[in-house]
BALUM-849255 format. One record per residue (C-alpha): x, y, z. Coordinates in steps of 0.05 Angstrom, whole numbers, plus 32768, in hexadecimal, padded with zeros to 4 digits. Example, Ala and Ser with C-alpha at 12.3 -4.5 7.8 and 13.67 -1.06 7.14 Angstrom:
2
80F67FA6809C;81117FEB808F;
END
This chain:
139
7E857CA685C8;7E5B7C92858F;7E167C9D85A7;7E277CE085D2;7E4C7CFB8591;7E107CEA8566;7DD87D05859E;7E0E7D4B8598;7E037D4C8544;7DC27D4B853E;7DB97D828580;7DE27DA78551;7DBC7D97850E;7D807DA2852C;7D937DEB854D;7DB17DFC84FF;7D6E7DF184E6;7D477E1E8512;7D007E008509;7D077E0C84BC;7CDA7DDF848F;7CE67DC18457;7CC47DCB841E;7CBF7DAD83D6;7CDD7DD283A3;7CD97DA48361;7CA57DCA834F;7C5D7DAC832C;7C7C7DA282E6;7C947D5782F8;7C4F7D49831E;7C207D5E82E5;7C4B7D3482B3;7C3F7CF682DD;7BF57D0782DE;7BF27D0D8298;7C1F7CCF8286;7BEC7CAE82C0;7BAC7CC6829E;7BBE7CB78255;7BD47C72826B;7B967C63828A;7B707C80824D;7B9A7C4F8220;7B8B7C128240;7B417C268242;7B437C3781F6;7B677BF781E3;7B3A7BCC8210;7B007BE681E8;7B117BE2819E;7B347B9D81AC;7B067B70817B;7AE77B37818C;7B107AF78191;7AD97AC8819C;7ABA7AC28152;7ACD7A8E8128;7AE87AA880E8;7AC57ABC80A8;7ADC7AC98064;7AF17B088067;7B277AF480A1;7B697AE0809A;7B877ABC80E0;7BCA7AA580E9;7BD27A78811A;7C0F7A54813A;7C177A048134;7C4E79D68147;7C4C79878156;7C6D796D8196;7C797924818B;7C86790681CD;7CCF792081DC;7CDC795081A5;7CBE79838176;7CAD79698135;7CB6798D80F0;7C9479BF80DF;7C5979AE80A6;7C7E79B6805C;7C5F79C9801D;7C337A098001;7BEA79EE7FEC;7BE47A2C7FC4;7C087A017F8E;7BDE79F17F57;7BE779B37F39;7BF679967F7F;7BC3795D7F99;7BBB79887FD9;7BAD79C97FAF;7B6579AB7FA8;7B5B79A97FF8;7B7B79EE7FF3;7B447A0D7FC7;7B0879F37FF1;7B207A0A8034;7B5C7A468031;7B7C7A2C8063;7BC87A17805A;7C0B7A27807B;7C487A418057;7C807A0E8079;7C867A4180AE;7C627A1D80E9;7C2F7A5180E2;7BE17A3D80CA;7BC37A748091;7B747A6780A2;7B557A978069;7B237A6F8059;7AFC7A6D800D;7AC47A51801B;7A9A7A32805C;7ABD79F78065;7AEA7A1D8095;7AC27A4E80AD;7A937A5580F0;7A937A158111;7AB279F480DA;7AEF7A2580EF;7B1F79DE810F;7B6179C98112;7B43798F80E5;7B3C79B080AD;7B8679C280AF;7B96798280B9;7B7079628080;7B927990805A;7BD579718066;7BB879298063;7BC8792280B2;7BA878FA80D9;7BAA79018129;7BB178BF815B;7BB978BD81A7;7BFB78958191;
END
């Protein structure tokens, strides 16, 4: 019964449609919109690739970087660096003044740098780090 009945329904179906087409009737409205959203998209991307500037050049004194730092000591994430160099009066405020570059307790790493101590190739995580009195060992 099931594939006799089923053979008889679409006889019929088809014999209701008479040969009719069908045709789309949305319109060209929701088309030219995705052309459009395509097109701008595309022209975006372009435009953004362009005018992106150039990563690759070591800072200069007119820049101001931040730059994300955290210390992973073997099994767990240490501190973040404390105290603002920017201080004056502070022993560190000196190392402050020749280079620009400090942190603000917020794991993040302000390189604007004064002078060109910490600029060009001089531009290293060293000079942060001297900074801070820290000293580096494969321990």
């Amino acid at each position: 019964m099931g594939k006799a009945s089923s053979a008889k329904r679409v006889a019929k179906l088809a014999q209701k449609g008479k040969g009719r087409q069908v045709r789309f009737q949305g319109g060209t409205l929701f088309p030219a919109v995705v052309l459009i959203v395509g097109v701008l998209g595309a022209l975006l991307i372009f435009y953004s690739r362009s005018t992106r500037p150039d990563t690759n050049s070591p800072p200069t004194t007119n820049d101001h970087w931040h730059v994300a730092l955290g210390f992973y000591g073997c099994d767990a994430w240490l501190p973040d660096l404390q105290g603002a160099l920017e201080e004056p009066g502070t022993a560190a405020y000196q190392n402050y003044l020749g280079t620009g570059v400090h942190s603000h307790s917020d794991g993040v790493i302000h390189w604007h740098p004064f002078t060109s101590r910490a600029t060009g190739t001089n531009a290293k995580l060293g000079v942060f780090l001297d900074n801070y009195d820290i000293t580096l060992t494969k321990d």
